[in-house]
C-alpha positions in Angstrom: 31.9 15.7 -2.5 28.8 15.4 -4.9 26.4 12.5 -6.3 25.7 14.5 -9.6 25.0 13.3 -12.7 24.2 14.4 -15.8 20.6 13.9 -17.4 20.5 13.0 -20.5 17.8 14.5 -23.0 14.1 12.3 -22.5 13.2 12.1 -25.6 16.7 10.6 -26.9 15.9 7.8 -24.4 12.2 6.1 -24.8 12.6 3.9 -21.5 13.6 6.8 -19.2 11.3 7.6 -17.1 9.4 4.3 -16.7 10.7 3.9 -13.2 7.8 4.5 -10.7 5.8 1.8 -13.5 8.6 -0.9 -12.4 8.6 -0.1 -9.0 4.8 -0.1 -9.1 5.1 -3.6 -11.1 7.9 -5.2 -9.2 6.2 -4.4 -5.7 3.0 -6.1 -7.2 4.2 -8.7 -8.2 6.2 -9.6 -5.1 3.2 -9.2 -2.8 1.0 -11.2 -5.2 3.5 -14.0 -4.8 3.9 -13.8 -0.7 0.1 -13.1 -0.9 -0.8 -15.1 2.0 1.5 -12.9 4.2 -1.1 -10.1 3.6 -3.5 -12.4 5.1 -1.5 -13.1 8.3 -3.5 -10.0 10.8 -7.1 -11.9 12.4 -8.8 -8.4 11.5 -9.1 -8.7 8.0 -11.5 -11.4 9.0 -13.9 -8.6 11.1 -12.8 -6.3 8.8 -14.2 -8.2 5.8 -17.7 -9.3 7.6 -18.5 -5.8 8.8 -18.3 -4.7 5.0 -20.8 -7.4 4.6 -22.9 -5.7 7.3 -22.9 -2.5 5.4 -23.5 -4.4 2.1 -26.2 -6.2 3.4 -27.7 -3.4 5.7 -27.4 -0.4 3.3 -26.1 1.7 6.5 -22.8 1.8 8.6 -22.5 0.8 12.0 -23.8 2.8 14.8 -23.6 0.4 17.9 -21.8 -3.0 18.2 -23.5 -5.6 17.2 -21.0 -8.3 17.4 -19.7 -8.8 20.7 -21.5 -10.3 23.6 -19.8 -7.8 26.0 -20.3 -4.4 24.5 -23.3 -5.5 22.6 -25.6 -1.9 21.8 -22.7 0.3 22.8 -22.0 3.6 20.8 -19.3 2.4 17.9 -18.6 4.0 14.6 -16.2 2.5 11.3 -14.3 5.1 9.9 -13.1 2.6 7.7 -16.2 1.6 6.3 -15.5 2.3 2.6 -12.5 -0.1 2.9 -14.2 -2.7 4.6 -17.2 -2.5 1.7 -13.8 -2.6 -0.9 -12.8 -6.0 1.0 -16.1 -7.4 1.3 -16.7 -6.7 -2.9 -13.2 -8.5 -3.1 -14.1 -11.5 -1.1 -17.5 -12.3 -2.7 -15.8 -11.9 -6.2 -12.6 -14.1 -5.9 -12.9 -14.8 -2.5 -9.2 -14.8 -0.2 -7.7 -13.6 -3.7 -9.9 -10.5 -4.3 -8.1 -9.0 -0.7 -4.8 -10.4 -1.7 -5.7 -8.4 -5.1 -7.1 -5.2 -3.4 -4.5 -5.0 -0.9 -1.1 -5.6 -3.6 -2.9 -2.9 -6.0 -3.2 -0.4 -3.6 0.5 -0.5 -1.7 1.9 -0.8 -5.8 0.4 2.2 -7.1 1.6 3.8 -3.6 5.0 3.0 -4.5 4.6 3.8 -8.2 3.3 7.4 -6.9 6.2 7.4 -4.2 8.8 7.0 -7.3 7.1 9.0 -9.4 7.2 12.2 -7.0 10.6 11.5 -5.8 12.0 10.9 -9.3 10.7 14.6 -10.4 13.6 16.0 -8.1 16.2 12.8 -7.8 18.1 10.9 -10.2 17.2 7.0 -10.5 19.6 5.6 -8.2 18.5 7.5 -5.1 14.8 7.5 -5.7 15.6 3.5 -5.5 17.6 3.8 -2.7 14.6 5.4 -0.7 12.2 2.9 -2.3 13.9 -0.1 -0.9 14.4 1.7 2.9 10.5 2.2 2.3 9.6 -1.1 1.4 11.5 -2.7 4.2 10.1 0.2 6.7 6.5 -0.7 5.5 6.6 -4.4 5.1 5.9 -5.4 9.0 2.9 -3.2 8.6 2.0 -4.7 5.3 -1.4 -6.5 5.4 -4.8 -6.6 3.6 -6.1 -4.3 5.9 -8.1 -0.6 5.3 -4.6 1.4 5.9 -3.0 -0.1 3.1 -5.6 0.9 0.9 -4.8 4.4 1.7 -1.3 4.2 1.5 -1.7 6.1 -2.3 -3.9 8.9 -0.8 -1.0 9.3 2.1 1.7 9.3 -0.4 -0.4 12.0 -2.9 -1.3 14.1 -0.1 1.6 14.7 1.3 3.5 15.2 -1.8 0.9 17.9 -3.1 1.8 19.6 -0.1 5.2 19.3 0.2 5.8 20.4 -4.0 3.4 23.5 -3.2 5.9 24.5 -0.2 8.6 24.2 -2.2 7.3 26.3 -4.6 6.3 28.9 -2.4 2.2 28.4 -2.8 -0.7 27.1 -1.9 -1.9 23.8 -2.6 -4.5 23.1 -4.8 -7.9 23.4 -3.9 -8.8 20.3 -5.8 -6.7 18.5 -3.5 -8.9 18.9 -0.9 -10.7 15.6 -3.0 -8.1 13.1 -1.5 -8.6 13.7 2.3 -12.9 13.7 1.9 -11.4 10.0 0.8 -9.1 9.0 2.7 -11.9 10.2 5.4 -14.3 7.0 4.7 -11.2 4.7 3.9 -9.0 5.2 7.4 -8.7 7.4 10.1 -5.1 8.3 9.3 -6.6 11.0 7.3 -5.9 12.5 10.8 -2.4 12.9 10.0 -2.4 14.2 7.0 -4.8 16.9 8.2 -2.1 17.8 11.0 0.7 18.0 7.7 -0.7 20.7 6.6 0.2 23.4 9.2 4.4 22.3 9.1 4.1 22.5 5.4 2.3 26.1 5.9 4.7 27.1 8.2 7.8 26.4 5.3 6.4 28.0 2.7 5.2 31.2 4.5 9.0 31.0 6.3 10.9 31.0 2.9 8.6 33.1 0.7 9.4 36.7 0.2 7.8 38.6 3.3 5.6 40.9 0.6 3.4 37.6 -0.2 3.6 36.0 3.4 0.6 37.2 4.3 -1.4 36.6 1.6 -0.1 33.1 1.3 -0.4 32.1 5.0 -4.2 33.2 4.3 -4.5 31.1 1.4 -3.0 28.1 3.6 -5.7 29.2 6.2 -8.3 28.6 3.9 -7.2 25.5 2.2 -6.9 23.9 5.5 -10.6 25.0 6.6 -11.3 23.6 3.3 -9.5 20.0 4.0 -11.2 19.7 7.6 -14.7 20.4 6.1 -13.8 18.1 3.5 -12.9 15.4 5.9 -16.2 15.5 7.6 -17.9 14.3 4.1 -18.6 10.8 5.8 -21.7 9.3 6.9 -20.4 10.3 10.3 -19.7 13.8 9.3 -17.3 15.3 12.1 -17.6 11.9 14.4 -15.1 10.9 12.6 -12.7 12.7 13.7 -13.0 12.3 17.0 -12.8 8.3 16.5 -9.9 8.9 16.1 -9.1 10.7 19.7 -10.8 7.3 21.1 -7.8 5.2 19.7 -5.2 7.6 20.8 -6.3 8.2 24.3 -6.4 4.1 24.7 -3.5 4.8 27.1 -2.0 1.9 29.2 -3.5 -0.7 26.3 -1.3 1.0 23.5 1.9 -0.5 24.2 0.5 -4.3 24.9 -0.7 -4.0 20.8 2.3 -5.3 19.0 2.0 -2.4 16.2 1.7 0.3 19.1 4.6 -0.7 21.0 7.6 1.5 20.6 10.6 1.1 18.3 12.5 -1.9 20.0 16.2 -2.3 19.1 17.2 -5.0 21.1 18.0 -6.8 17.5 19.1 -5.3 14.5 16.2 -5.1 12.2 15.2 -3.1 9.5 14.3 0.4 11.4 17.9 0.6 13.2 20.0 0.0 9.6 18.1 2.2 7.7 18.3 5.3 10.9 22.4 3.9 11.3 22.8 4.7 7.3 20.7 7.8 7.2 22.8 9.0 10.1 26.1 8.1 8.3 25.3 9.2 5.2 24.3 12.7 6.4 27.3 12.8 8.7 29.6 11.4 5.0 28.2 13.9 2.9 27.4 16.9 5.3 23.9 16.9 4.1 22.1 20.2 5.6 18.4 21.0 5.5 16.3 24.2 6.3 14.8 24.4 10.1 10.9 23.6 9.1 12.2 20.0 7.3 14.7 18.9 9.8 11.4 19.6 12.4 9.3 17.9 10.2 12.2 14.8 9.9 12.7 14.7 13.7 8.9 14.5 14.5 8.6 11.5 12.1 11.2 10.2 14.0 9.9 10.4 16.8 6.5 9.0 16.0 8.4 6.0 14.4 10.6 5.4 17.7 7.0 5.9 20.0 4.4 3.8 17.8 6.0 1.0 15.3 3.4 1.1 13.3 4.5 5.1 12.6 7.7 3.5 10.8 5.7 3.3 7.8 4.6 7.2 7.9 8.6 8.0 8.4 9.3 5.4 5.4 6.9 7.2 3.0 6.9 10.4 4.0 10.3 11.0 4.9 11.9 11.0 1.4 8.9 13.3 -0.1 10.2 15.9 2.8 13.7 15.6 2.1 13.6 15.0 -1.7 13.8 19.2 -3.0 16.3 20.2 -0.2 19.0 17.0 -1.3 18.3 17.8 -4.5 19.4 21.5 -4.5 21.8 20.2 -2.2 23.3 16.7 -3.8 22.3 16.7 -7.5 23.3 18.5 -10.4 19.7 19.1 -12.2 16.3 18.6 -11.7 15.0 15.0 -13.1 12.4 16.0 -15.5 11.8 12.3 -16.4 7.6 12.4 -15.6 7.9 15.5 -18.9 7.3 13.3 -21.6 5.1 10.2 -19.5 2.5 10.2 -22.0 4.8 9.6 -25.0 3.8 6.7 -27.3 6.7 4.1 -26.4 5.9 4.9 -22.3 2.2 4.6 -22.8 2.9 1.1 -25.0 5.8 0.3 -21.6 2.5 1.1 -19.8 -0.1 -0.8 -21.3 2.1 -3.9 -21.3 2.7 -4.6 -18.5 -0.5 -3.7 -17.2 -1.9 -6.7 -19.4 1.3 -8.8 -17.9 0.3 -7.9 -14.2 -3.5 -9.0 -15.1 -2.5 -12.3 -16.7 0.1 -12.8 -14.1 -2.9 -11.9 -11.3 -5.5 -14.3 -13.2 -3.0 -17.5 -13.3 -2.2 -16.8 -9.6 -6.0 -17.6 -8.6 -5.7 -21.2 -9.8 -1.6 -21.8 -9.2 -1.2 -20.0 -5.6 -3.9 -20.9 -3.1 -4.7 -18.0 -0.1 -6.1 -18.3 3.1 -5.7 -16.4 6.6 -2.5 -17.4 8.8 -3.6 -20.4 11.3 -2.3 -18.7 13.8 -5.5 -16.2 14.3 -7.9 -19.1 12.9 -8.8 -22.0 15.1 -11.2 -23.7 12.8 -11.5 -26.9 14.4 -11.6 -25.7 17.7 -14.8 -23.1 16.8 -16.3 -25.8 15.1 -16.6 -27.7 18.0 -17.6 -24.7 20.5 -20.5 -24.2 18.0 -21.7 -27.4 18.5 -22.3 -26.6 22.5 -24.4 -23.5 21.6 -23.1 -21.2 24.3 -23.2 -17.8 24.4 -20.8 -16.4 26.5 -17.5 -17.2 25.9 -14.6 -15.8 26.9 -11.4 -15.7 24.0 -8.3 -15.1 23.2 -7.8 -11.6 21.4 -6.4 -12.7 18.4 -9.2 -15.0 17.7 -12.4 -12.2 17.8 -11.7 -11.7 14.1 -12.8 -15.5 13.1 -15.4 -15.4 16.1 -17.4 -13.0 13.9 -16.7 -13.9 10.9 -18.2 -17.5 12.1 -21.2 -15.6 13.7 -20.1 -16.2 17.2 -20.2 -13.7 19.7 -16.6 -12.9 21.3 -15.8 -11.2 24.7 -12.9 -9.0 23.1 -11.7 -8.1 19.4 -9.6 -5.9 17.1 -11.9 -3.2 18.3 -9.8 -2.0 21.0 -11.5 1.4 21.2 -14.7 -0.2 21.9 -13.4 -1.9 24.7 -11.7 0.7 26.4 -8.6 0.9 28.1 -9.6 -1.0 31.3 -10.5 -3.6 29.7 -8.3 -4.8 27.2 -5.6 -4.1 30.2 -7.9 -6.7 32.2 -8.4 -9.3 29.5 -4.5 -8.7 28.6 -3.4 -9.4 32.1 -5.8 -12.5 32.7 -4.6 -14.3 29.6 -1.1 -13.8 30.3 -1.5 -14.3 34.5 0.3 -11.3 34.9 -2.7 -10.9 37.3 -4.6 -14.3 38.0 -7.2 -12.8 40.0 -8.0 -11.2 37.0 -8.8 -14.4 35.4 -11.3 -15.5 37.9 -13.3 -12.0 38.4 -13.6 -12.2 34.7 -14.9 -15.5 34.7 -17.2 -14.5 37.3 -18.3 -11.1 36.5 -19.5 -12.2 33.2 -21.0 -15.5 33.8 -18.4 -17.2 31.5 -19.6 -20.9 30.0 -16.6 -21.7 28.4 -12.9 -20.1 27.3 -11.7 -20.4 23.9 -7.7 -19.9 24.5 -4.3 -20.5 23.2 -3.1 -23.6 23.5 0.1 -22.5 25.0 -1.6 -19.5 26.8 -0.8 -19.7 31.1 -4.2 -19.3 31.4 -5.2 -22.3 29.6 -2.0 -24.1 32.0 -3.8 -23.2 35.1 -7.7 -23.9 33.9 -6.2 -27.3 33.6 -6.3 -27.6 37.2 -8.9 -25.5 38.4 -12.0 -27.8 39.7 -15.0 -26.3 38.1 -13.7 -26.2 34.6 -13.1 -29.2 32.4 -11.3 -29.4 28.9 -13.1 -31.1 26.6 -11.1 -30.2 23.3 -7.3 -29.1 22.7 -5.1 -28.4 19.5 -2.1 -26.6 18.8 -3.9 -23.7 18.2 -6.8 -23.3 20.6 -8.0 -25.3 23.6 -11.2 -25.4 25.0 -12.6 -25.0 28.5 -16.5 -25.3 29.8 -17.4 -24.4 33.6 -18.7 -28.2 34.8 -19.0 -27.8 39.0 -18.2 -31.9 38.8 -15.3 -31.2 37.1 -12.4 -32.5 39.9 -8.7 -31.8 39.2 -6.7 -32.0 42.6 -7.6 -32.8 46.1 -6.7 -30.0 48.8 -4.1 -31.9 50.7 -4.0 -31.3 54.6 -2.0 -28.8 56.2 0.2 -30.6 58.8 2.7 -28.6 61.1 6.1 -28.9 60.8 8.1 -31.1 63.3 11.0 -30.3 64.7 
């Protein structure tokens, strides 16, 4: 049993073709719309007032200079570029210039993620793979500096992919996206580590009188890419940032976008791996040994770190899109032959001038603004007032401690901290370890907390003499060490009577 179809001639049909623009238009416009769910991760706050630093500065970040607790200590931005990007965005429109920035970038991902899959697969099933992607990506789908690469991911790994399926090389020139994606995220990583599966298919299936000259040409465009990726005001520092965040050990898990795949409710993840494994088993879809290696190691980077779902989403399909072609459809989709034909360049242009007039009116009908959750504006307001220093937070809320130019004890940056830690501040918080709480306190001379609301360890500084609330909300709650501060009297210790 088959899905072919028959392709009808391009030219007879001015709108084919046109699919990655409406995919590119339609995502855009959905995320414009549900803009302040972009908004909804504290970081774009840090993220945002470190690309001010830069602005402002002329230079990127060497040491912190934020926190009270790591204050001087060795830290780099590999995301630099992205954070200048949002800061630019702010100051122009402010929250809608990130809304902007961040909907751009993830449409023209998609629009490229059509585009390449609609070269090898007819309509229908390049949709198909862009709505599992879309629901894949969207938990992960925040005006943050990943996002902003998701286009470089998406090119990258297709230009690799296309020139193992044609039994070459990539193109030197390609070499331009990583150097990039090197100043805009540290996922550049990744697509560094692409190259040597995607090496090892085309030298497999090529004829074995050009293996060796093609392996070598590999070789060299790889030593090319990693030379490439070191073009950052970091040079090769860069790279090994990104060792820092993966050897964070015991503090992975305890970040909700590190924490493994969890199924215990159906969700978005488990339908689309049930109907993947269903359709394969339906249609007896088979695959050559490199790609089902490549498959089953996004898999399991998806099952390890949720936040690797949206590496499987977009990279998946790209991997699998030649072999289920050859495999499932009747013909090649030559639909991106005649893109630059007047009616598709006129498709093009209008809705290009839709999109900005529908992006223009949204800045005075749709208002944006950070999820409360992450900002406790009346609560900092009032901490500011008591000019203390040394105060120790709830992690969600050192993104709006430095964008209001307060010094927090922990942050976003988790790889500043350390994996001690952020396992010490996690387990205070939550009381999974009081005494935890109390060294903390002690150890670094804490004035006041700035804590959730509902957190246990704002329950028990309620009744801990020494500490004395003087504000609360449904967000934040605030504590200040006061030695008069009496909750409870010790009550005598009386033996029992029998």
């Amino acid at each position: 049993m088959t899905l072919s179809v028959t392709h009808t001639d391009a030219m007879a049909q001015p709108a084919r073709g046109l699919l990655p623009l409406w995919v590119g238009a339609g995502v855009y416009a959905l995320l414009l719309i549900s803009g302040n769910r972009l908004l909804n991760d504290p970081d774009t706050l840090w993220q945002i007032t470190v690309g001010q630093w830069i602005l402002d500065h002329h230079a990127v970040p060497t040491t912190d200079v934020y926190s009270f607790t790591m204050r001087g200590a060795p830290w780099i931005s590999t995301q630099w570029l992205a954070q200048v990007a949002y800061a630019e965005a702010y100051a122009a429109a402010g929250w809608t210039g990130p809304v902007v920035l961040a909907a751009s970038a993830i449409a023209l991902a998609f629009a490229l993620f059509a585009r390449f899959l609609n070269r090898h697969l007819r309509e229908s099933t390049t949709l198909v793979f862009v709505v599992a992607a879309l629901l894949l990506t969207l938990p992960h789908l925040l005006a943050r500096p990943h996002v902003l690469a998701f286009p470089l991911l998406v090119a990258w790994i297709a230009g690799l992919v296309e020139a193992a399926d044609r039994g070459r090389a990539p193109p030197f020139s390609l070499v331009l996206l990583i150097a990039l994606w090197a100043n805009l995220h540290g996922g550049f990583v990744f697509g560094l580590m692409f190259i040597a599966p995607a090496a090892l298919d085309a030298v497999v299936n090529a004829e074995p009188a050009v293996r060796r000259p093609l392996a070598l040409r590999w070789a060299a465009f790889a030593a090319l890419a990693l030379l490439a990726s070191c073009v950052t005001p970091y040079g090769w520092n860069a790279l090994l940032a990104s060792q820092k965040i993966l050897s964070l050990g015991a503090a992975l898990p305890l970040i909700v976008e590190w924490k493994p795949a969890d199924f215990g409710g159906l969700g978005p993840f488990e339908i689309c791996l049930l109907l993947a494994i269903g359709f394969s088993l339906l249609y007896g879809v088979r695959l050559p040994p490199i790609r089902i290696l490549m498959l089953l190691g996004l898999l399991h980077m998806a099952l390890a770190q949720g936040r690797a779902a949206e590496i499987l989403a977009l990279v998946g399909p790209l991997v699998l899109a030649a072999p289920l072609a050859r495999q499932m459809e009747s013909a090649a989709n030559d639909a991106g032959s005649a893109a630059g034909t007047p009616p598709r360049r006129a498709a093009g242009i209008a809705v290009m001038l839709t999109l900005i007039a529908a992006t223009i009116a949204s800045a005075t009908l749709l208002h944006f603004a950070p999820n409360t959750r992450g900002t406790p504006m009346a609560a900092v307001t009032e901490l500011k007032k008591l000019h203390l220093t040394r105060v120790l937070n709830d992690y969600d809320f050192g993104g709006y401690l430095i964008a209001s130019g307060v010094a927090p004890f922990i942050d976003g940056r988790t790889e500043l901290y350390g994996e001690k830690f952020f396992v010490d501040h996690n387990a205070a918080s939550g009381l999974m370890e009081p005494d935890n709480l109390f060294r903390l306190l002690k150890d670094y001379d804490i004035e006041a907390t700035l804590l959730r609301t509902q957190s246990a360890a704002t329950k028990l500084l309620d009744h801990i003499d020494g500490w004395q609330k003087i504000y609360a909300d449904d967000i934040a709650t605030i504590h200040v060490r006061n030695p008069a501060a009496l909750h409870s009297v010790e009550p005598p210790v009386e033996p029992v009577r029998h």
